[in-house]
N, C-alpha and C positions, 0 to 999 in steps of 0.2 A: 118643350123646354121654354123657360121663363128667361130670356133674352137679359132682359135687364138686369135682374138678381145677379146671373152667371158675367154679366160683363164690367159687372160693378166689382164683384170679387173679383175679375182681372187686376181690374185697375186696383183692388185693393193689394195683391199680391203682386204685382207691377213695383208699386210702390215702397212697399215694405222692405222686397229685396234688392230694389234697386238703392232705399237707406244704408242698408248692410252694405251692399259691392262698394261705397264710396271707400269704405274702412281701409282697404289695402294703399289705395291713394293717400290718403290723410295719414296712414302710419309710414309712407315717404317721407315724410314731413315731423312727425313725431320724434322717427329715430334720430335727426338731427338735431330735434329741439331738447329732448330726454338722452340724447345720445344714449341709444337702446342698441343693443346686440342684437344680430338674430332669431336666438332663442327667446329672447323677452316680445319679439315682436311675433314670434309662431305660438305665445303662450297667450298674446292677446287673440289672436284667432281662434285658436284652443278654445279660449272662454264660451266667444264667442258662438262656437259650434252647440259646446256642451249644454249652454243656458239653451241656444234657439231650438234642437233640434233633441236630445236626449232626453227634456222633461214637456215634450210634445205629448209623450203618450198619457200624463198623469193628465195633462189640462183636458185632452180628449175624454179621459173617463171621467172627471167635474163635469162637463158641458152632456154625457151620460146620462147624470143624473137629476142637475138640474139645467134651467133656465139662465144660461149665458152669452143671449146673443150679444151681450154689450161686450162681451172678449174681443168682438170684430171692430166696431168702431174706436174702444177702447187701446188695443193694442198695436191699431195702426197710429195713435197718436202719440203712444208712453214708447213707441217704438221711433217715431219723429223726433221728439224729446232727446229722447236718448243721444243716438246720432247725432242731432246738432248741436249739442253742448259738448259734445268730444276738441273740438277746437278751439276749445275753452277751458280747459281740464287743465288747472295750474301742473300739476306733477304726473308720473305717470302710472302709481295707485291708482288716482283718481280718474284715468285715461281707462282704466281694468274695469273699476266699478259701473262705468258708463255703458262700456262695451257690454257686461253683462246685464247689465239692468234691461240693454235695446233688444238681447237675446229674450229676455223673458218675454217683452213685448209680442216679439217676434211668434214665438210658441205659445202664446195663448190666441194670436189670430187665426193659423193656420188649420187646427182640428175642427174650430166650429167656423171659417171659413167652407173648407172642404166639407163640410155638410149640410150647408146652407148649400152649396151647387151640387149635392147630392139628391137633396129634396127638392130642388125647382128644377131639374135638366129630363124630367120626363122619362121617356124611354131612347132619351139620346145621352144617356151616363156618359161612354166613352168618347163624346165628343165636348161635352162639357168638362170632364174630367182634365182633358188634353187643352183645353182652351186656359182651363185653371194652371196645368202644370207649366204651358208655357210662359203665362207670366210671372213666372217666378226666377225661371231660365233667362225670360227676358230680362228682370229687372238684373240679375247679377250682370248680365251682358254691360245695359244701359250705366252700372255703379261705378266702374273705375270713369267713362267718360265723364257721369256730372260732378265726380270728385276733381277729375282734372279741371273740369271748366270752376269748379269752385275754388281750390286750393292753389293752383298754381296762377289762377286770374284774378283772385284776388285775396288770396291768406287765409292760415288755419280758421280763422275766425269766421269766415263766410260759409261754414257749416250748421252758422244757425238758420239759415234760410229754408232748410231743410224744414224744418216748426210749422209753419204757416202753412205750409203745401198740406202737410200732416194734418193740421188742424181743418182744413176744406175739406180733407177729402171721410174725414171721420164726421164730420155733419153731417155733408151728404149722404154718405151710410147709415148714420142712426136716426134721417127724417126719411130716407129714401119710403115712398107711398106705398107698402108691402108688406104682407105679417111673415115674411120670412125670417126676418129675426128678432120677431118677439112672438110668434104662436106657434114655430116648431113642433113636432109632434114627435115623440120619443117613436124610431123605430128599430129593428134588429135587422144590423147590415149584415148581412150575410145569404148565401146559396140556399135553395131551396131544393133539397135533394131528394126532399121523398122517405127519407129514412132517417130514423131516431137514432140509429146504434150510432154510439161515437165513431169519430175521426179516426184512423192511423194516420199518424203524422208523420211525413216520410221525412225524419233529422237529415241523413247524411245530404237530400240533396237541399231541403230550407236553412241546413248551416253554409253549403256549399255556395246557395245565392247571397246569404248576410255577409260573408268572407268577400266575393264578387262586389259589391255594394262596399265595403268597408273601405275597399282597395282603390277602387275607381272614386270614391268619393276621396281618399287621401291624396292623389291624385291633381283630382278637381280641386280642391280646396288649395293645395300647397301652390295651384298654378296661378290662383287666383290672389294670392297673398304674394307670391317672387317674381311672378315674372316681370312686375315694372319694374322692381330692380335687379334684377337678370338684365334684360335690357338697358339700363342704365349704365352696368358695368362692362355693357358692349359699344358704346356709346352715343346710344340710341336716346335723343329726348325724352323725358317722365311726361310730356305732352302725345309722341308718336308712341310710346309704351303703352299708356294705357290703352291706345286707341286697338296697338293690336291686341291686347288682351280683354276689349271690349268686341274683335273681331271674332276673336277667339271663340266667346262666350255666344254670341249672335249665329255664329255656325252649329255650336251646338245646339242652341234652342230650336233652331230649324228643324235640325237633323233627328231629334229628339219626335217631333212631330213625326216623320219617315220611319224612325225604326220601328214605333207601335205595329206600324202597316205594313211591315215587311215582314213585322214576327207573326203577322195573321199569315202570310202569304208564304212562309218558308216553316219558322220556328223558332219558339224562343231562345232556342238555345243557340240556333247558327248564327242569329246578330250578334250576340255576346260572342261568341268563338270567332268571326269574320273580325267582327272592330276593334277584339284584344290582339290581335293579329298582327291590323293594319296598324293602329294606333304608335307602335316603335318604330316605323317606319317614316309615316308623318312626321312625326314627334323630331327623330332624328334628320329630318329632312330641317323642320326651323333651328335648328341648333347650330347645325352648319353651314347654312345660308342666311346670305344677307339681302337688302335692299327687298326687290318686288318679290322674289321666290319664299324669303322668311314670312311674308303677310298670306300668302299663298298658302304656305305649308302652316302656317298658324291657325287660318282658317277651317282646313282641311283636318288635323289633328284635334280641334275642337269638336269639330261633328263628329271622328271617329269616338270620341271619349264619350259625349255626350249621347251620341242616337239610340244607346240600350238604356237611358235614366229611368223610361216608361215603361222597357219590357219588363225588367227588373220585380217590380213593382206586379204588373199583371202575373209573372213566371210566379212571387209568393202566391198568390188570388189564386190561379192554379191549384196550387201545391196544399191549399188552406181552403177550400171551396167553402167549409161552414165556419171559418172563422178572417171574412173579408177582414172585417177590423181592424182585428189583430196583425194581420200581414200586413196590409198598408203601414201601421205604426210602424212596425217592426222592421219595415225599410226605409222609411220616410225618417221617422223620429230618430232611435235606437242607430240605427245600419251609418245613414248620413252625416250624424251626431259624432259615433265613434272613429268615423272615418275621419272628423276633423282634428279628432287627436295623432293625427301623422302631422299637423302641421308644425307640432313643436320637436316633433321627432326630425320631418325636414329642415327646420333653422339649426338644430343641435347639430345636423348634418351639414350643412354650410356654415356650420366656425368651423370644423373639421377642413372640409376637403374641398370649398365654395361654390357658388351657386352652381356653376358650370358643372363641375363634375355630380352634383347633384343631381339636377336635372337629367342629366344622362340614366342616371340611374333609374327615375321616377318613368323613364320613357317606359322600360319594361315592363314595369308593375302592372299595367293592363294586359299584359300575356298570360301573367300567374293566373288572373282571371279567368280565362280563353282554356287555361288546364283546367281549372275547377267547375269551368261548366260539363267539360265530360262527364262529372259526377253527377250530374243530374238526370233523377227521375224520378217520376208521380210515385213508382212502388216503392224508393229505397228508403 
């Protein structure tokens, strides 16, 4: 494995999603200044989702066909851009356009990142793979804290600081000493099974995983967009908010690491059925506890949520042996994507019934999960 390559796409994904997670901090601020509802602020996430994550799979088959390494240097920086002109976004149209513009950025890095540390990790894939996944895990962790340190320490407008970080760190990528992403070599990802007859493709249980993924990601996303102000309306500081929901995210990315190793050691299917489980339990535990116990249980509900991101992901690869590709898109891109369309669905749900009871609700949804992995198997 090629160390450097793999560590630099860390930090490129480090990076990228740690511009994104500032976004839920900075629209504490927004809805005061646009005086925005709810639902206008789950529609800027919405965007958000759809631009980053659902036309992931189109850039992946561009980069296919041709020579795109500069999608990587490139879109860590129109992804900087992006983000930092948000606090500066006279109205809040123009607050939407920015937001989606950072998503495109966002999903053009991501497919030919992920294949730049495909071609350099050797015959250590799944540890490169996982090194790549966690930076991304981590930067959503790291986003609500550098928006707090930005936004509350020193105003909407100190979002443009974000530009210049962006702009170092996409030189270093497009000088880095390495023809990894300019002499690529077109290859075919996928299983080598020995056998030409096509696939059966077992549907009930690769719909049964995207439904699992759709779920947990609406989930993820809506926790990442409410909870600082869930917490604010408990009257918890938008300073100690984001911090637990940056704890939040930090336990998942952990735990995230753990569950790969546990789904070798058990089965894909029992992390997903254990964490949909546990997960309303946790969940329910920061809801109704305060002070040390709610940081605790916050922590702890993030890793349940989080430690099947990876199996997920493997359980498609499984289920698709000759068409890796395609699975990974189809969780990563497509799955993740859609899932972020729960997040206007959740603000519609807090004008209704407010955060509180909301979230109560959102606690379960990883159960429905934990039922749909029974349905899972390689024949069905």
């Amino acid at each position: 494995m090629e160390f450097g390559p793999v560590f630099l796409m860390f930090l490129g994904h480090v990076f990228v999603d740690t511009s994104q997670g500032t976004l839920p901090i900075v629209l504490t601020r927004l809805k005061d200044v646009f005086e925005l509802n709810y639902f206008q602020i789950g529609m800027m996430m919405m965007v958000l989702n759809l631009t980053s994550s659902v036309i992931q799979p189109i850039f992946g088959l561009i980069s296919d066909k041709f020579r795109t390494g500069w999608f990587v240097p490139v879109g860590i920086l129109w992804t900087s851009i992006a983000m930092g002109l948000i606090g500066w976004a006279p109205n809040y149209p123009v607050a939407l356009l920015l937001v989606g513009c950072a998503g495109i950025g966002t999903a053009a890095f991501h497919p030919r990142a992920m294949m730049a540390v495909y071609l350099v990790s050797g015959n250590k894939r799944g540890l490169a793979a996982a090194i790549f996944s966690t930076g991304g895990n981590l930067g959503f962790a790291l986003g609500p804290l550098l928006g707090s340190l930005l936004v509350v320490g020193y105003g909407l407008h100190a979002t443009v600081s974000i530009i210049p970080v962006g702009l170092l760190l996409s030189l270093v990528v497009f000088f880095y000493p390495s023809d990894f992403l300019r002499q690529w070599k077109k290859k075919k990802v996928s299983a080598d099974t020995g056998d030409s007859a096509p696939q059966i493709i077992p549907w009930i249980s690769l719909i049964a995983v995207c439904l699992i993924v759709v779920l947990r990601s609406w989930v993820y996303m809506s926790s990442i967009t409410y909870l600082p102000l869930f917490f604010q309306e408990r009257g918890v500081t938008l300073t100690s908010g984001s911090m637990i929901l940056t704890l939040f995210l930090a336990c998942g990315a952990v735990a995230g690491l753990f569950g790969g190793h546990l789904s070798d050691v058990f089965s894909r299917k029992s992390v997903i059925i254990a964490t949909g489980v546990i997960y309303p339990l946790l969940a329910a535990g920061m809801l109704k506890t305060s002070g040390p116990l709610m940081w605790i249980f916050a922590g702890a509900s993030g890793a349940a949520l989080l430690a099947s991101f990876s199996v997920t992901i493997v359980l498609a690869q499984d289920l698709l042996p000759r068409y890796l590709g395609f699975a990974s898109g189809l969780i990563l891109g497509l799955g993740f994507g859609t899932g972020g369309l729960g997040t206007a669905l959740t603000g519609f749900l807090a004008d209704i019934n407010g955060l509180h009871t909301t979230f109560w609700i959102l606690a379960f949804v990883p159960l429905v999960g934990a039922v749909l992995a029974l349905f899972i198997d390689k024949n069905s």
